[in-house]
C-alpha positions as CSV (number, residue, x, y, z in Angstrom):
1,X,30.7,-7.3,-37.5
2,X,33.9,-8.8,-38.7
3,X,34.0,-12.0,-41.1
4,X,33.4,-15.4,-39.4
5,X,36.6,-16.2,-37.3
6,X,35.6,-19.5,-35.8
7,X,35.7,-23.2,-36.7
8,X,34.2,-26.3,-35.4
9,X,35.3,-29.6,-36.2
10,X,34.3,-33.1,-34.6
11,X,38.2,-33.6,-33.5
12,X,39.8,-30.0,-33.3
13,X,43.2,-29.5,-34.0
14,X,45.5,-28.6,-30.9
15,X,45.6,-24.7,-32.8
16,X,48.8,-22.4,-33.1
17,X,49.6,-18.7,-32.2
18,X,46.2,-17.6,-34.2
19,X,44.1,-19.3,-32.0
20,X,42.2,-18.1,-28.2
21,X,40.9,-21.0,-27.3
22,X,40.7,-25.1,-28.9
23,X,38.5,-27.4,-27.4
24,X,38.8,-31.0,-28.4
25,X,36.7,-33.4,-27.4
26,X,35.9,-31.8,-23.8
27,X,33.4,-34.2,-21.7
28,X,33.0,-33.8,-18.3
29,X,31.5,-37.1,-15.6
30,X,29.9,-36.9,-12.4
31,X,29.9,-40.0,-11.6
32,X,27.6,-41.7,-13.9
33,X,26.1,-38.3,-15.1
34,X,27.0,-37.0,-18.5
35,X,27.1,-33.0,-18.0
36,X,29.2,-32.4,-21.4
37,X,30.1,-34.7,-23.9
38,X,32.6,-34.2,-26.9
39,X,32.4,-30.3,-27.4
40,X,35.2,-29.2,-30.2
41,X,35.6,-26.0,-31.0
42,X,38.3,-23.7,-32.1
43,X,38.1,-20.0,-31.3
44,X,40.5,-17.6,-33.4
45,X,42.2,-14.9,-31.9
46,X,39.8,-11.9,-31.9
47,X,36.4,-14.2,-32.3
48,X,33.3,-13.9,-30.4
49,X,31.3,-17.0,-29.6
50,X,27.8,-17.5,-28.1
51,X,27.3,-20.5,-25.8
52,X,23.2,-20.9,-25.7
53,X,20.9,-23.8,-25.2
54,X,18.0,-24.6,-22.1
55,X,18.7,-24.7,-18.6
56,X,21.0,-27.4,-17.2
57,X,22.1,-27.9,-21.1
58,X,25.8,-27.5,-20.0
59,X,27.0,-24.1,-20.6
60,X,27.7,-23.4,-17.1
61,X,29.8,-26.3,-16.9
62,X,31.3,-25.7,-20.1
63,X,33.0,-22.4,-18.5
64,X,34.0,-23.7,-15.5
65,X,36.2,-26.2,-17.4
66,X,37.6,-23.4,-19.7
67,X,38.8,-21.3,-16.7
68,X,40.0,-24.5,-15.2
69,X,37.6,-24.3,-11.8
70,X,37.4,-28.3,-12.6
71,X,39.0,-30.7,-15.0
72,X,37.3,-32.3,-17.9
73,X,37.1,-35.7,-17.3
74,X,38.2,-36.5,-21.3
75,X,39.3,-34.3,-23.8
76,X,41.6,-30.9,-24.0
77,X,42.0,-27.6,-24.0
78,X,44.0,-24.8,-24.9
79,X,45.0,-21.7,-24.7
80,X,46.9,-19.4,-27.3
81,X,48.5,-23.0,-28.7
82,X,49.5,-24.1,-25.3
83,X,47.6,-27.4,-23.6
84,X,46.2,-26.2,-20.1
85,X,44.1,-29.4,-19.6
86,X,46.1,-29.6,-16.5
87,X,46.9,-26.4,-15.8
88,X,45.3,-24.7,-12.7
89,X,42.3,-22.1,-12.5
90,X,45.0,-19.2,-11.1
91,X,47.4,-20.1,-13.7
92,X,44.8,-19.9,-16.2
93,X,44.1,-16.2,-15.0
94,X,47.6,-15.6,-15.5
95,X,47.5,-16.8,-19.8
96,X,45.0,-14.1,-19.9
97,X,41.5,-15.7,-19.3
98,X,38.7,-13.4,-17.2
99,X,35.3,-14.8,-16.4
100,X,31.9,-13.0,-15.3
101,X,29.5,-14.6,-13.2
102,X,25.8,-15.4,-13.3
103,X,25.7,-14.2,-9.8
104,X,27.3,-10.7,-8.9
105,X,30.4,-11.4,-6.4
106,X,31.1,-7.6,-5.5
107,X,32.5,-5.7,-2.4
108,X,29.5,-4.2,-1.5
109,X,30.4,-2.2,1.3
110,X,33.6,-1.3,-0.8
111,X,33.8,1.8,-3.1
112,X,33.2,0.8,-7.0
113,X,36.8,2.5,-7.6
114,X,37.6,0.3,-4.8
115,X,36.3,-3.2,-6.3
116,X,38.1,-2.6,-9.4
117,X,41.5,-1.5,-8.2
118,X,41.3,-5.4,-5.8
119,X,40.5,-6.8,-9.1
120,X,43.7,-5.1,-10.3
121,X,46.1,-6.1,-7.6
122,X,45.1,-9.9,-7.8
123,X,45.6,-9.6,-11.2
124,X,48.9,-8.3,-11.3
125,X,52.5,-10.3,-11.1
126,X,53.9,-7.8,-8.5
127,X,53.7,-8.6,-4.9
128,X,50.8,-7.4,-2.8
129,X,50.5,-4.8,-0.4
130,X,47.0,-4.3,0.8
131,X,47.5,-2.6,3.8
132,X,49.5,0.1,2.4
133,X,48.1,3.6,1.6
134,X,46.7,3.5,-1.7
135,X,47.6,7.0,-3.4
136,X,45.3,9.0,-6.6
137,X,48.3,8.1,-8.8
138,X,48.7,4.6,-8.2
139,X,49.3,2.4,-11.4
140,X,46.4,0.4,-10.3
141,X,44.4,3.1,-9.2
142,X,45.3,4.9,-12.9
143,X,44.1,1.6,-14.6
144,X,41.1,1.0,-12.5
145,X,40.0,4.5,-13.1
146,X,40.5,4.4,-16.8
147,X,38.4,1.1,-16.7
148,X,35.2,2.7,-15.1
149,X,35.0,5.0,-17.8
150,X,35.1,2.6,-20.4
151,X,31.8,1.2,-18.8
152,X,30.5,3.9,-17.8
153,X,30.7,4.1,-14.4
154,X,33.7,7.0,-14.0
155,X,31.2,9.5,-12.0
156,X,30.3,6.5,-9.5
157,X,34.1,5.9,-8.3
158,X,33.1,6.8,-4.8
159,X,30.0,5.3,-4.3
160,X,29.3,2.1,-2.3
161,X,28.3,-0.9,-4.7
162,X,25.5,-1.4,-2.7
163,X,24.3,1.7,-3.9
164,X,24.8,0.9,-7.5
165,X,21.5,-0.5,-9.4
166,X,21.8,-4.4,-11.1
167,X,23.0,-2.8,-14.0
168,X,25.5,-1.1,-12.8
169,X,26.7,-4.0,-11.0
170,X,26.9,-5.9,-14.0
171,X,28.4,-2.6,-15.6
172,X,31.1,-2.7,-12.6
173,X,31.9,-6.6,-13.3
174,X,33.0,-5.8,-16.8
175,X,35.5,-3.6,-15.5
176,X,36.7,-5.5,-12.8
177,X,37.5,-8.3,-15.8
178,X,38.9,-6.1,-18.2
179,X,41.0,-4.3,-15.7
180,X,43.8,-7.1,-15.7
181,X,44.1,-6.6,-19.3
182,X,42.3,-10.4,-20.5
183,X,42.9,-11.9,-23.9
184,X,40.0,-14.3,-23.3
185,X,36.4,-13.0,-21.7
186,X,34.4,-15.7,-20.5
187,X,30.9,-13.8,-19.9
188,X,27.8,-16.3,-18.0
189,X,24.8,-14.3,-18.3
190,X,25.6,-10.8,-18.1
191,X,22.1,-9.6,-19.2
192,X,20.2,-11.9,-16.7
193,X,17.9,-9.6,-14.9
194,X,18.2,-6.5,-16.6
195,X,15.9,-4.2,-17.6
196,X,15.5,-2.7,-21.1
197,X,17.6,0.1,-20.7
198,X,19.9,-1.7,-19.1
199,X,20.3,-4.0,-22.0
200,X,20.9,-1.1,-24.5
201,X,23.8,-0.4,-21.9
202,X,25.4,-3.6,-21.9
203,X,25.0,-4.4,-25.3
204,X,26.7,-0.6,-26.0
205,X,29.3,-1.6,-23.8
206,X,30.2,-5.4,-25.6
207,X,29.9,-3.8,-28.9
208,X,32.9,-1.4,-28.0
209,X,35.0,-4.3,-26.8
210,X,38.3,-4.5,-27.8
211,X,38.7,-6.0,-31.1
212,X,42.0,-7.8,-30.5
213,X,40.0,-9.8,-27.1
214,X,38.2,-12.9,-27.6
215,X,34.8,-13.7,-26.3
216,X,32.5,-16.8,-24.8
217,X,29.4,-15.2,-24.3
218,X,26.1,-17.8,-22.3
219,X,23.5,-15.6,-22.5
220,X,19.2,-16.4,-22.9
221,X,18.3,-13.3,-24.9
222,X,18.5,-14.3,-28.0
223,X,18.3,-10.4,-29.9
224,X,21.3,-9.8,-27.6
225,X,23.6,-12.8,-28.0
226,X,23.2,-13.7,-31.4
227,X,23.9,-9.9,-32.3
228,X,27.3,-9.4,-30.8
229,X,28.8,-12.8,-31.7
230,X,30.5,-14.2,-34.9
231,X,29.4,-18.5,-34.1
232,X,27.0,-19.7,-31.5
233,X,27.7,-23.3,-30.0
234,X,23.8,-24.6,-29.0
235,X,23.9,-27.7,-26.4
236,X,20.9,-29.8,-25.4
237,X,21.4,-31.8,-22.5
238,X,25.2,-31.2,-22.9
239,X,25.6,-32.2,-26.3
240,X,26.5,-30.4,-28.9
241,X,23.4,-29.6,-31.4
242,X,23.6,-27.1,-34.0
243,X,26.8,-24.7,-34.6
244,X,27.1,-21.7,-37.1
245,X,27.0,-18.3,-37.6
246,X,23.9,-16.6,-36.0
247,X,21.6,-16.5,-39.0
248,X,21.7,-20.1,-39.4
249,X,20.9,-20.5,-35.8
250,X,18.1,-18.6,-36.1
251,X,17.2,-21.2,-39.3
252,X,18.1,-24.3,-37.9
253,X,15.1,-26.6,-36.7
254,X,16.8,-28.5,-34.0
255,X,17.7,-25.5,-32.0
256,X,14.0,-23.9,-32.5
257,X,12.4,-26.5,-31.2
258,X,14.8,-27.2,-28.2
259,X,15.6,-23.8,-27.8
260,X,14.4,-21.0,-29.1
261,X,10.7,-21.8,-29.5
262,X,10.6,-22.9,-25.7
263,X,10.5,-21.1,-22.1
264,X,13.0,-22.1,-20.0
């Protein structure tokens, strides 16, 4: 694992060309509810952060205002030194953000090959053609194909996803992010409800992750998260309550007893 790349500040600075990501101050309202209060953090180009804390601490919520689903209700953020507090969830795809989902949202009847070469296309600046023939030497069929055997999947091209097990779903919604070539990967969850082998898999996988890509992981296994990342950001009750590199973390009282010494 690389040095520490990642800084958190009570009032981040809006960041420069270095920087992924710059939250400052990022609350969000509903209504009179508090979901996220004053979350600054800056994220270096390259840097992997972990996003933990109980259920219903925030995290979710935290990544649906980073890839601009909804709008912080105070506070800003920004991408690669530009502000995007404004900016649209589709024109935040196009800076170079890619997000995961808790729950899988496949094709299933579709071929794997299939789901990643759509995720490709929607990606992609060009214009679309989706009822034209689709040949073997396609750009995005080239791209797609060198993306499923980066996670593994190469030898499943053909199959239908609903013949692919959890894992490999999760396996086949790594590609379908990294296939339109991200500079930020927003992950929620992508070891929820695998097995041990699967883990070793997806863990494999995250640790061969482009160096020069940025990561915000949410993820409840702990010997998983705190493994691949450089910082982790704990909330409770979506407030920020402990931040630092994983060792100190795993030290710190606060999060123990909110976090990691409870079920969830």
């Amino acid at each position: 694992m690389s040095s520490p790349r990642v800084v958190s500040s009570p009032s981040a600075p809006p960041g420069g060309e270095g920087t992924a990501l710059v939250l400052d101050g990022v609350t969000r309202r509903f209504g009179g509810l508090l979901a996220l209060s004053g979350v600054s953090v800056i994220l270096e180009r390259g840097a992997r952060l972990a996003v933990i804390g109980p259920n219903g601490a925030g995290k979710t919520t935290l990544f649906r205002l980073i890839s601009g689903e909804m709008r912080a209700s105070d506070g800003t953020i920004s991408l690669f030194g530009e502000d995007v507090s404004r900016v649209s969830e589709r024109a935040r795809a196009r800076r170079g953000i890619a997000r995961t989902f808790q729950v899988s949202n496949l094709f299933a009847d579709l071929s794997v090959l299939d789901n990643v070469r759509i995720a490709a296309q929607a990606g992609s600046s060009r214009p679309r053609r989706f009822w034209w023939p689709v040949g073997e030497r396609d750009a995005y069929t080239i791209r797609a194909k060198e993306m499923l055997e980066r996670v593994g999947l190469g030898t499943r091209e053909a199959d239908p996803v609903a013949d692919l097990s959890h894992g490999e779903q999760r396996q086949l919604e790594i590609a379908m992010a990294l296939v339109v070539r991200p500079r930020l990967l927003l992950l929620d969850e992508p070891a929820a409800g695998l097995s041990a082998a699967e883990r070793k898999v997806l863990r494999q996988l995250l640790e061969d992750l482009p160096d020069g890509l940025s990561l915000v992981l949410i993820e409840h296994d702990m010997s998983l998260a705190l493994e691949l990342v450089d910082h982790v950001l704990c909330l409770d009750n979506g407030v920020p309550l402990a931040y630092g590199t994983p060792d100190e973390i795993r030290a710190n009282p606060a999060v123990q007893a909110v976090y990691l010494g409870r079920r969830d």
